[in-house]
C-alpha positions as CSV (number, residue, x, y, z in Angstrom):
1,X,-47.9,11.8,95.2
2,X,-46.9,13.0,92.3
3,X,-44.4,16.0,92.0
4,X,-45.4,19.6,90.5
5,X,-42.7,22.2,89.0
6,X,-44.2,25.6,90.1
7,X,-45.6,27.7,87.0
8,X,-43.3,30.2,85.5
9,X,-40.2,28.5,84.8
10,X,-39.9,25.2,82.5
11,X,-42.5,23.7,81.0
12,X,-41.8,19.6,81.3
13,X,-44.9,18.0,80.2
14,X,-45.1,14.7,77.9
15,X,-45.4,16.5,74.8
16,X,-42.4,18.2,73.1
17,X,-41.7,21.5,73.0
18,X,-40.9,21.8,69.9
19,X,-42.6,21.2,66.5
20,X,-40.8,18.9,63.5
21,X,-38.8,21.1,61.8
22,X,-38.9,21.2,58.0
23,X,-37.1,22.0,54.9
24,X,-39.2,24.1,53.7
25,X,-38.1,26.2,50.5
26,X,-39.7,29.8,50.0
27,X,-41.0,29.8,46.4
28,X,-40.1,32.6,44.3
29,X,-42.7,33.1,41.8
30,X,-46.1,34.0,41.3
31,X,-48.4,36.3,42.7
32,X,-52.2,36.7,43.1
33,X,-52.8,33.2,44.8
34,X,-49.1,32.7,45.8
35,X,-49.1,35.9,47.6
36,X,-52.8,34.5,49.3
37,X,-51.2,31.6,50.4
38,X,-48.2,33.0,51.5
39,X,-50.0,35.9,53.1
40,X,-52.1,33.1,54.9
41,X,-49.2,31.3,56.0
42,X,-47.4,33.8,57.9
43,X,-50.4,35.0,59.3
44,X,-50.7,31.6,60.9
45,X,-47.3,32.1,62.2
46,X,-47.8,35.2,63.2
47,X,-50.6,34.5,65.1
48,X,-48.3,31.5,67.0
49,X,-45.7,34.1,67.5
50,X,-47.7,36.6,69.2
51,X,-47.8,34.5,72.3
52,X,-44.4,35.0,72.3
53,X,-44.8,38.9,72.6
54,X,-44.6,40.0,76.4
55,X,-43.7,43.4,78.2
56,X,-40.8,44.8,76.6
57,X,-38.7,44.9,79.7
58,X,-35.4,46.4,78.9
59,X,-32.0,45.1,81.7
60,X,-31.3,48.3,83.3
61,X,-28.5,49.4,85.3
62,X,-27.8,47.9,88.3
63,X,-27.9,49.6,91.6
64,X,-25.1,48.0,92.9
65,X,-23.0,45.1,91.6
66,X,-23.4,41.7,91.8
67,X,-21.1,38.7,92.7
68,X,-21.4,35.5,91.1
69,X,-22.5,34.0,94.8
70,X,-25.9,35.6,95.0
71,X,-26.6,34.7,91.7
72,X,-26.0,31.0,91.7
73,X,-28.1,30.8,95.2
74,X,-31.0,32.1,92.8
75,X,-30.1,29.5,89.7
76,X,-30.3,26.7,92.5
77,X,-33.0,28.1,94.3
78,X,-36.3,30.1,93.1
79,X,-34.8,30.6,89.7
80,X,-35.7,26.8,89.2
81,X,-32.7,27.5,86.6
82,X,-31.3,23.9,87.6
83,X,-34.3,21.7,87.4
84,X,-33.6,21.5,83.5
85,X,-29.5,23.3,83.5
86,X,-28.7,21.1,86.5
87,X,-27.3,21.9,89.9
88,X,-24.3,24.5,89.2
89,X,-25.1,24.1,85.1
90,X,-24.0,20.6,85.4
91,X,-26.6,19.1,82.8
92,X,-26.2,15.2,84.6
93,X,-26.7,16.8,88.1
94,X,-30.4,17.6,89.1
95,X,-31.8,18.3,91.9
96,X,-32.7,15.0,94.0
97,X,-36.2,16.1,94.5
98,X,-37.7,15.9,91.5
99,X,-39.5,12.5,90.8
100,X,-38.5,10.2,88.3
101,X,-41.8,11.2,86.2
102,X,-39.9,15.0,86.0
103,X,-36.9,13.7,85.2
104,X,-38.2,11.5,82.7
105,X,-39.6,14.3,80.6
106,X,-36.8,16.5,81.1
107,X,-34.7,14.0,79.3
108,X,-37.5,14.1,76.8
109,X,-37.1,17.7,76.1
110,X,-36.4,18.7,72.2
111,X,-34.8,20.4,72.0
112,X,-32.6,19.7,74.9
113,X,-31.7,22.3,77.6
114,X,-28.4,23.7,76.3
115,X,-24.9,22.7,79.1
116,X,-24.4,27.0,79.9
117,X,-21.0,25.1,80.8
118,X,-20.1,25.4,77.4
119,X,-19.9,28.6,75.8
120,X,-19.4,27.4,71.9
121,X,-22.9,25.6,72.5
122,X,-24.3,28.9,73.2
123,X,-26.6,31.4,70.8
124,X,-26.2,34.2,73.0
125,X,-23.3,36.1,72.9
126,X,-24.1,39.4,75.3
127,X,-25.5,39.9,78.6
128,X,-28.7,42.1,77.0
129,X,-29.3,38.9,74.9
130,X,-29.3,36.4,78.1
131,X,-31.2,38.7,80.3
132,X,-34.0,39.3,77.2
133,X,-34.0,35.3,77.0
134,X,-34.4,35.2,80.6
135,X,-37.2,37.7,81.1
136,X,-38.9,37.0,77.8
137,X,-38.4,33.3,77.1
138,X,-36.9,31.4,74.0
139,X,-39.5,30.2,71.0
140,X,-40.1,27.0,70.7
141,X,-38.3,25.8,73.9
142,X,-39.1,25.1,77.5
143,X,-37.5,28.2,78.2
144,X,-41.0,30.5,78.5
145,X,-41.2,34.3,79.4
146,X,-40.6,34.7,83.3
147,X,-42.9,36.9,85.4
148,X,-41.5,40.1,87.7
149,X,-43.6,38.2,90.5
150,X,-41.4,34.7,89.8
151,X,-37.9,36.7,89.2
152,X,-37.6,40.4,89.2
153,X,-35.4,42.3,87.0
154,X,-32.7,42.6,90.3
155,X,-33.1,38.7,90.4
156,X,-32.0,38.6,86.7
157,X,-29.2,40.8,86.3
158,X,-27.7,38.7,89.7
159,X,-28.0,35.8,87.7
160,X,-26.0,37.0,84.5
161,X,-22.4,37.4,86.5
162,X,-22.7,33.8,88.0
163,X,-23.8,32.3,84.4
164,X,-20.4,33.7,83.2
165,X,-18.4,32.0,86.1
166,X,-19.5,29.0,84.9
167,X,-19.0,29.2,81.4
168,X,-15.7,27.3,79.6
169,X,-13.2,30.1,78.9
170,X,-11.0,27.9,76.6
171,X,-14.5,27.1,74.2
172,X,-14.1,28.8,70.2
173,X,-15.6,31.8,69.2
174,X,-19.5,31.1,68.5
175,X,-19.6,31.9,64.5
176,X,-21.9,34.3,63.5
177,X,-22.9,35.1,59.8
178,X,-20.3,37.4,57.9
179,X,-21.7,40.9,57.5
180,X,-24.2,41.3,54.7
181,X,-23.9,44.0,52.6
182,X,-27.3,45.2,50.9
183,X,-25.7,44.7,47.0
184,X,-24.9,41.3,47.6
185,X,-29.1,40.4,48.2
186,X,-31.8,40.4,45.6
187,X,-34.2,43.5,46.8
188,X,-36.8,42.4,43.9
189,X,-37.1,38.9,45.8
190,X,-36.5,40.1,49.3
191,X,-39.7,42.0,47.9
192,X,-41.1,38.8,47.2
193,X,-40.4,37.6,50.5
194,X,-41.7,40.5,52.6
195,X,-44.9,40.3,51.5
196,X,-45.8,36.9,51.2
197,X,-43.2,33.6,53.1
198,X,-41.8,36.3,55.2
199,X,-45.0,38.0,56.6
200,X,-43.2,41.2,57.1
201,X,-46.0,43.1,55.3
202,X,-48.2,41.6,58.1
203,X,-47.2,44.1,61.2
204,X,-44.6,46.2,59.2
205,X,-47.6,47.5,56.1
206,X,-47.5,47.0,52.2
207,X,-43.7,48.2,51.3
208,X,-42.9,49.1,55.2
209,X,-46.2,51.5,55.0
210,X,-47.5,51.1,58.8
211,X,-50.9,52.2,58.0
212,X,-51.3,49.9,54.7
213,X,-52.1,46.8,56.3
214,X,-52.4,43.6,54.2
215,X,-56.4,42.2,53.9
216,X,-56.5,40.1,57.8
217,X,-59.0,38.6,60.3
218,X,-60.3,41.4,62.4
219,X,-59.6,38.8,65.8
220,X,-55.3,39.1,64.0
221,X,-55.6,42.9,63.8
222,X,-56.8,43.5,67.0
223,X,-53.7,41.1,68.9
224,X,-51.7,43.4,66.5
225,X,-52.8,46.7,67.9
226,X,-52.5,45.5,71.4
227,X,-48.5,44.5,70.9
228,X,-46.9,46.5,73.9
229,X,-44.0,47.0,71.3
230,X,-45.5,48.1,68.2
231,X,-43.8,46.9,64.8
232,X,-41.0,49.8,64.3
233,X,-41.1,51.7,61.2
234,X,-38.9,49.9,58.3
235,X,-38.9,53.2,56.4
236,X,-37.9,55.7,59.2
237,X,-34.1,55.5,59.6
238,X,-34.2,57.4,62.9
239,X,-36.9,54.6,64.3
240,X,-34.5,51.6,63.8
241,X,-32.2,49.9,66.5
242,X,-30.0,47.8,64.0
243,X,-27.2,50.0,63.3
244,X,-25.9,48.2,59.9
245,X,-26.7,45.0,57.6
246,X,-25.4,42.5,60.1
247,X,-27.4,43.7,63.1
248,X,-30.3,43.7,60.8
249,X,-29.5,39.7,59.3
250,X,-29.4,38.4,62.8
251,X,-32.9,40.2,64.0
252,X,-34.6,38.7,61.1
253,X,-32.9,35.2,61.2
254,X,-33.3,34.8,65.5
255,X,-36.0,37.4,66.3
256,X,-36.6,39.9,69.2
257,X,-37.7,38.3,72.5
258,X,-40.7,40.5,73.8
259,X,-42.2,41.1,70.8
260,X,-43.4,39.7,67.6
261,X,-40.5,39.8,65.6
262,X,-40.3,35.7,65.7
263,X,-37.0,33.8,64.6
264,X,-37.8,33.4,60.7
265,X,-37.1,29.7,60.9
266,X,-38.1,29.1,57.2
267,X,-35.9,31.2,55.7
268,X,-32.8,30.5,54.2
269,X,-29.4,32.8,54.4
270,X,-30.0,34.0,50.5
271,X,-33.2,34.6,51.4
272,X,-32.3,36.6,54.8
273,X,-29.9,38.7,52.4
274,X,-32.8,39.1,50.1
275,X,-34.7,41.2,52.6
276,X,-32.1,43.4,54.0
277,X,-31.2,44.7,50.2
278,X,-35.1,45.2,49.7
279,X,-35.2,47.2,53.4
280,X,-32.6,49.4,52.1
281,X,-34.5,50.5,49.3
282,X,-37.6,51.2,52.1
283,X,-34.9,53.0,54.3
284,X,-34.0,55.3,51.1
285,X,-37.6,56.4,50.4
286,X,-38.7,53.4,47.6
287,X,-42.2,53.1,46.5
């Protein structure tokens, strides 16, 4: 008989989970039909991406705290955390009832489960960022969004103190990208970008204008309008979460789980620095 994974926590089947990548360079001239077919092109992204976009649950405080115990009782049990992690995070441990067909196409997995026993492997670097991936699921791997029926938001935050008892305290600092400051960018081409490779314009309006939507399929508009968290308004200072040109690199290079703010894969750094000068000139009242 073959063995089932129950719904709602890694996706194992013979296909990967994780399209080719390629280089890709954004082009940075023209308009009319480069703006069509850049238009296009994010829209076809976008409209991948919105399958992404879930409840915007937010971790709340705890009611009381949790040890490290109750959480790893929940990785190894109805978490399913360790059918792809491994019994206890250790990636060449899982659990001895799976069948060798499971197995098989967990091995198979591209990209592969990352070893949470190593802490320099790791993207996330706060508890908010693991419980979002948690809750919300990571693009383009078989870590998919999580109901509140499968693990509730109690089940999640018991989870987080045990994944840091298992990570390597000795591991190096994760890098992250050096702060960006908004003269060292291009706005003209982060311009460019935002309205055509990017696909900004797409939920955030011609030049951050919410209600100046570029020309789109009525079926794209209406998944658009039903976002649970609509696109923030780019020229509304008071509206934004990223409190400085860093914060606001790293949400347009890995994305927001929970909505449709998708990790801009085909962008380059340059072109990531590009953008954040051109949304400073939106924050400061431009066009």
């Amino acid at each position: 008989m073959m063995e089932t994974i129950r719904p709602g926590r890694h996706r194992t089947g013979n296909t990967t989970m994780r399209p080719s990548s390629c280089d890709i360079s954004p082009h940075r001239q023209g308009t009319g039909a480069a703006f069509t077919a850049g238009l296009g092109f994010a829209a076809v992204l976008l409209a991948g991406s919105l399958l992404w976009a879930g409840p915007q649950d937010r971790p709340k405080a705890a009611g009381r705290p949790h040890d490290a115990e109750q959480g790893r009782t929940i990785f190894n049990g109805k978490g399913l955390c360790s059918t792809c992690h491994g019994i206890d995070g250790h990636r060449d441990r899982l659990p001895p009832q799976l069948s060798a067909h499971i197995r098989e196409n967990i091995e198979r997995l591209t990209p592969a489960p990352p070893d949470l026993r190593r802490a320099d492997t790791l993207t996330s670097t706060t508890d908010k960022e693991r419980f979002e991936i948690i809750r919300h699921g990571h693009l383009r791997t078989a870590m998919y969004p999580l109901s509140q029926a499968t693990l509730s938001d109690e089940d999640i935050r018991a989870l987080l103190p045990y994944l840091a008892s298992i990570r390597g305290r000795l591991s190096r600092t994760i890098p992250t990208p050096e702060p960006v400051s908004p003269l060292r960018g291009d706005a003209a081409q982060g311009r460019q970008l935002f309205h055509e490779l990017g696909g900004c314009a797409i939920c955030h309006g011609i030049e951050g204008h919410l209600d100046r939507r570029p020309p789109i399929s009525k079926d794209l508009a209406q998944r658009l309008d039903a976002l649970p968290a609509p696109p923030t308004d780019l020229r509304n200072p008071a509206a934004l979460k990223a409190e400085n040109d860093e914060d606001r690199f790293l949400s347009i290079k890995r994305g927001h789980p929970g909505t449709a703010m998708y990790p801009k894969t085909l962008l380059r750094d340059e072109d990531i620095r590009d953008l954040v000068a051109y949304l400073a000139t939106l924050r400061d009242g431009g066009r």
